[in-house]
BAKE-20859 format. One line per 10 residues: for each residue x, y, z of N, C-alpha, C. Coordinates in steps of 0.001 Angstrom, whole numbers. Example, Ala and Ser with C-alpha at 12.3 -4.5 7.8 and 13.67 -1.06 7.14 Angstrom:
13190,-5690,7800,12300,-4500,7800,13200,-3300,7800  12850,-2250,7080,13670,-1060,7140,12900,30,7870
This chain:
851,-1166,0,0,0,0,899,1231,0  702,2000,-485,1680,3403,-922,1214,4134,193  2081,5312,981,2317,6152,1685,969,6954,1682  776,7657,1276,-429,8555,1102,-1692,7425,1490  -1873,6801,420,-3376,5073,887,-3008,4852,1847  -1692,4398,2459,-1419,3838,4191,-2188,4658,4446  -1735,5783,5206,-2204,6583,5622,-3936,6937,5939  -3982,7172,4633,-5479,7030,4247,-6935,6236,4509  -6228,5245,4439,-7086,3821,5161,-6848,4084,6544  -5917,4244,6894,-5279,4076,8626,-7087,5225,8791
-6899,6454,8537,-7759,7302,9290,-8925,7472,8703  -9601,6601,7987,-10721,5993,7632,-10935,4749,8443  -10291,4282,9010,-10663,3533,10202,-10957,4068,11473  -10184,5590,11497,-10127,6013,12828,-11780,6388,12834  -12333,6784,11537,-13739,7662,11925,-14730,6396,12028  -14327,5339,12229,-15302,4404,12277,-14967,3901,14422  -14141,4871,14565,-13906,4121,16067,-14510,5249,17048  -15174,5018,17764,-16068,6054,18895,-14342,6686,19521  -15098,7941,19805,-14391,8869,20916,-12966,8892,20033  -12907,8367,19246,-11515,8943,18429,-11335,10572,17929
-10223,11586,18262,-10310,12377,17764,-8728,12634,16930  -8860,13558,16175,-7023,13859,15290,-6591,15231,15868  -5730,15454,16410,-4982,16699,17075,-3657,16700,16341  -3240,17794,16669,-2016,18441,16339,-883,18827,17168  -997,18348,18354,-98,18729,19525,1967,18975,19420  2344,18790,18017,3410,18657,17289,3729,19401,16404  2580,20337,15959,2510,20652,14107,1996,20021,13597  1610,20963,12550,1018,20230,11211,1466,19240,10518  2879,18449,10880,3231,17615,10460,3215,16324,10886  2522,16230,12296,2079,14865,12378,625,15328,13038
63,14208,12280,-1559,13929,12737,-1296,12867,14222  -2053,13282,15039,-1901,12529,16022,-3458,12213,16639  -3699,11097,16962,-5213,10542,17148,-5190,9860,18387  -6108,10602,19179,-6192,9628,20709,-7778,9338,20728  -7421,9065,21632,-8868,8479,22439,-9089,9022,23973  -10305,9800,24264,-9740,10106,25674,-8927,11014,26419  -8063,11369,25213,-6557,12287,25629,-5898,11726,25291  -5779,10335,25019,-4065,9057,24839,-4531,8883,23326  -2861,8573,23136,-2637,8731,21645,-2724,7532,21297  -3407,7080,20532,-3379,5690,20008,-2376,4870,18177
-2165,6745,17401,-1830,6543,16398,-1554,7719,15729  -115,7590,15063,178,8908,14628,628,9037,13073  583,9758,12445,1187,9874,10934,1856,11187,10577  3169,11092,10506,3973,12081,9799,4831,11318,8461  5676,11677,8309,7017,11346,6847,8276,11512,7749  8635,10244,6825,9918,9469,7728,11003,9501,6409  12066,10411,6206,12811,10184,4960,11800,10453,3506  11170,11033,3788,9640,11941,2645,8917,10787,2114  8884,9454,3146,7902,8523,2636,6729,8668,4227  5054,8868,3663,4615,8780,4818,3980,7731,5480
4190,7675,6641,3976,6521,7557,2593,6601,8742  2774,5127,9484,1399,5263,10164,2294,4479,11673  2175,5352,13020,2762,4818,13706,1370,4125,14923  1231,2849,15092,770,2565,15968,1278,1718,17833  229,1794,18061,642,1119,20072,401,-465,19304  1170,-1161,20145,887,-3080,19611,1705,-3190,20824  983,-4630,21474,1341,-5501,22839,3007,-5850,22380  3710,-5793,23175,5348,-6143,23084,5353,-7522,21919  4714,-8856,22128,4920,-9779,21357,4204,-9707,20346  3324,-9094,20256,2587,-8918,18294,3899,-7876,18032
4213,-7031,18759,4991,-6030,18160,5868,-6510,17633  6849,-7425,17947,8073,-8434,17805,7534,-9220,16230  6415,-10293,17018,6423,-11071,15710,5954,-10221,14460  5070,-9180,14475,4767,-8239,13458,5776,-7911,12642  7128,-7387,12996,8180,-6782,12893,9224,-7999,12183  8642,-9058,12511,9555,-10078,12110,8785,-11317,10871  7876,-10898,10494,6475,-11179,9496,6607,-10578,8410  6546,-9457,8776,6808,-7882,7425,8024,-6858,7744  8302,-7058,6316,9317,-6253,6029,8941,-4253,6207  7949,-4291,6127,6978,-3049,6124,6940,-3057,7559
7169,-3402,8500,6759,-2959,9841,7878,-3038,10586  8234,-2135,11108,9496,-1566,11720,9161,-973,13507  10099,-759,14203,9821,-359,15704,9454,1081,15348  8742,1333,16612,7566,2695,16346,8946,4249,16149  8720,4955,15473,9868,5844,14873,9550,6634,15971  10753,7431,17165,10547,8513,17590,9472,7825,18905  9403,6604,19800,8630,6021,20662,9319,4881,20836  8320,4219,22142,8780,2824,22338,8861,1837,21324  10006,1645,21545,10297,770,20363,9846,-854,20747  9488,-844,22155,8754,-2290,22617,6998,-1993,22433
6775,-1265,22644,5303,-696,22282,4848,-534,21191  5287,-59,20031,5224,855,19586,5863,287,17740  5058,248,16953,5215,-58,15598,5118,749,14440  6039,930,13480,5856,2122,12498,5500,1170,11402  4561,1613,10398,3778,697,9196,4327,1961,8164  5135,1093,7298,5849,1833,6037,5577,1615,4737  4994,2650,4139,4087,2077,2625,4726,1003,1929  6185,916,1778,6788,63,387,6483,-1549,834  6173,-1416,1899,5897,-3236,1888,4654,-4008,1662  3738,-3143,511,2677,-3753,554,2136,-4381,1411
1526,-3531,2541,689,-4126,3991,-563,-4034,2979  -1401,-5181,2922,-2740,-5111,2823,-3801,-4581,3422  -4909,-4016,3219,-5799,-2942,3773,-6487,-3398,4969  -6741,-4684,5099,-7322,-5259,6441,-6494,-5556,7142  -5317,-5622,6666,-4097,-5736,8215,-3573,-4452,9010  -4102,-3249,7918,-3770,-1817,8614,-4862,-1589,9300  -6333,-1948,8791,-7237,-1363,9699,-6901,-2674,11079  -7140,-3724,10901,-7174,-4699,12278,-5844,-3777,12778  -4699,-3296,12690,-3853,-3220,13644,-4247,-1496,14361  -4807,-936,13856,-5596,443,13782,-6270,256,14887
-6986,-891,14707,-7999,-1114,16217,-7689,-1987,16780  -6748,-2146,16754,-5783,-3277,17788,-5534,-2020,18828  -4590,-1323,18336,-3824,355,18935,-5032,693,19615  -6092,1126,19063,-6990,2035,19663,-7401,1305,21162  -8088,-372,20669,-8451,-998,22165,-7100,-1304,23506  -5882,-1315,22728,-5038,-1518,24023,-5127,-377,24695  -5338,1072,24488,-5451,2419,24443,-6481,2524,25669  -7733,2041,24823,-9076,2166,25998,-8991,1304,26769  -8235,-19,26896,-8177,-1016,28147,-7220,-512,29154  -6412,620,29172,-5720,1261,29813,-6824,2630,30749
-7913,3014,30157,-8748,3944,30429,-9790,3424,32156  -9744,4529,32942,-10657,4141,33917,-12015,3503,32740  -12980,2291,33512,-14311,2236,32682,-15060,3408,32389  -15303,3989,33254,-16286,5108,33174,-15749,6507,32250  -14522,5967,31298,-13723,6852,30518,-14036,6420,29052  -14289,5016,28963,-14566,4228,27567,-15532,4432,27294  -15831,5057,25963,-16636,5455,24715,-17351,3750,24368  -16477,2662,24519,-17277,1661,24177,-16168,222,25879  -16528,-961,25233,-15908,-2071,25792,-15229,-2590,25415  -13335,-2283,24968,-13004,-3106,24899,-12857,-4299,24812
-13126,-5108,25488,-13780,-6674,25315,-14569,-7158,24453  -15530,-6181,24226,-17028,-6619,23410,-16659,-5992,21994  -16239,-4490,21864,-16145,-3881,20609,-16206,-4270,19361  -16759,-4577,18593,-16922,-4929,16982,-17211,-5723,16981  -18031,-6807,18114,-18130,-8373,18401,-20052,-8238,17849  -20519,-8975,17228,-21728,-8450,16327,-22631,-9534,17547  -23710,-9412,18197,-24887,-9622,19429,-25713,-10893,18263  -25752,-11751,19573,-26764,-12460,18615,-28434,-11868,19170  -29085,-12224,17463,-30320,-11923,17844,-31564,-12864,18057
């Protein structure tokens, strides 16, 4: 997926996630998206290719990183936390959004309850009727 589409998809997922908002706390040069106040996901240009930095649990972060050539330790963050998604490695579009809301729920499972916009646990899980 090319730099600009990364990107693109990344925050077309974000407007599908409650209580997500995009700030600027950096400049105009990185979009930064929390939840709550906490940042769940950020996008600036890394060497004038642009990127999508997300939060991932220490061992997805690892094996992620060691899966794709496109996914690198988070640029400018924890590099145990913390994952940078780089257009040239053809990441496919459902592996950017699942890791999109991967970031966002480790984010809100960190949140007092009475702070979460939704449930972690339950989120995107479809109710039987």
């Amino acid at each position: 997926m090319q730099g600009k589409k990364l990107q693109q998809r990344a925050a077309e997922r974000v407007r599908e996630l409650p209580g997500a908002e995009l700030t600027h706390p950096f400049g105009a040069d990185w979009d930064v998206y929390k939840v709550r106040g906490k940042v769940f996901m950020l996008h600036t240009e890394v060497a004038a290719e642009p990127v999508v930095i997300l939060k991932a649990a220490p061992d997805d972060a690892r094996l992620l990183r060691e899966a794709y050539d496109a996914i690198t330790p988070g640029y400018h963050m924890n590099k145990k936390h913390w994952i940078t998604l780089n257009p040239s490695g053809g990441l496919e579009a459902d592996l950017v959004e699942d890791l999109v809301t991967e970031s966002y729920l480790l984010v809100l499972e960190k949140l007092p309850k009475n702070q979460r916009p939704v449930d972690p646990a339950t989120f995107g899980q479809r109710s039987a009727l």
